[in-house]
C-alpha positions in Angstrom: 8.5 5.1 -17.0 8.7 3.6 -13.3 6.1 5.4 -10.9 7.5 7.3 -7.6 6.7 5.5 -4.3 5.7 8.2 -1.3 5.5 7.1 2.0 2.8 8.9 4.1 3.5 9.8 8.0 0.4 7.5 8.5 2.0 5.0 6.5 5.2 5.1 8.8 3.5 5.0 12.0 1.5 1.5 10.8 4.8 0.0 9.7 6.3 0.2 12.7 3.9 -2.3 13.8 5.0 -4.6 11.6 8.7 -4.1 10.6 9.9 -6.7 12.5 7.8 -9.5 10.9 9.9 -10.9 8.0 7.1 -12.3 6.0 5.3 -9.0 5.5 8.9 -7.1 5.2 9.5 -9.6 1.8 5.9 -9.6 0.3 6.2 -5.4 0.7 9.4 -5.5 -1.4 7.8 -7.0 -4.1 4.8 -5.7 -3.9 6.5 -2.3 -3.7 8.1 -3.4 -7.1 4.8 -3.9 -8.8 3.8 -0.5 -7.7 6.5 0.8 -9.2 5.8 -0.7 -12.7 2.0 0.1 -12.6 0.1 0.4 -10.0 -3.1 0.8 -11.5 -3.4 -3.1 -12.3 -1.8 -3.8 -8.9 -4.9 -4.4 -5.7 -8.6 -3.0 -6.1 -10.0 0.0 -5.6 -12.1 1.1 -2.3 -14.9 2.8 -1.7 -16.9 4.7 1.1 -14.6 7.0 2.9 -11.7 5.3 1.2 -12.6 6.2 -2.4 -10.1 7.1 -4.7 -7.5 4.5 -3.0 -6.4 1.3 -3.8 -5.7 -1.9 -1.7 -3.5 -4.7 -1.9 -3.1 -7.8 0.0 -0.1 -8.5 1.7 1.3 -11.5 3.1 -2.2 -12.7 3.3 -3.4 -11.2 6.9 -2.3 -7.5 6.0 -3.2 -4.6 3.7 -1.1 -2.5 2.5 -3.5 0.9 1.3 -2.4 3.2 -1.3 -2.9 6.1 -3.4 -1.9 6.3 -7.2 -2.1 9.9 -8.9 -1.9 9.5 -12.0 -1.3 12.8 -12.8 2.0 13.2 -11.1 3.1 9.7 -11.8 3.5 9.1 -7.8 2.1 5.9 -5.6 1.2 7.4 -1.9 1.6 4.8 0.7 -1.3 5.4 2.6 -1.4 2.7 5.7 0.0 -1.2 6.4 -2.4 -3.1 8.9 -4.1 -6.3 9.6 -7.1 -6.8 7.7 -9.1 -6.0 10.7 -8.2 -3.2 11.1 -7.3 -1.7 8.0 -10.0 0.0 6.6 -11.3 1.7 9.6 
């Protein structure tokens, strides 16, 4: 059974920032596919004030930050930023 993807407010503000790069926009789609079909093997999980969430490279400079509840069968987009900047 495919997993529902959610996308976060946060989530929308940070892509913003980044839907015009083309690079990121591709690796997303198939990373977003992958999420999909299981995202508990997909990224690694984070700890500190992070904990609980998961994070997955994308398009080698960004991270895209996400929340899988297994319960509910649902993937929360959480955040897309440079790796800088990501887990602040």
């Amino acid at each position: 059974m495919a997993w529902v993807i959610k996308r976060t407010d946060t989530f929308l503000e940070t892509f913003a920032q980044v839907r015009n790069n083309k690079k990121v926009i591709a690796e997303l789609s198939k990373k977003l596919t992958r999420l999909a079909e299981d995202p508990l093997h997909v990224g690694g999980w984070l700890s500190g004030s992070l904990h609980g969430k998961k994070s997955t490279r994308i398009a080698k400079q960004y991270r895209l930050i996400f929340l899988p509840d297994e319960h509910e069968q649902v993937v929360y987009l959480v955040a897309i930023d440079h790796r800088e900047h990501a887990y602040d």
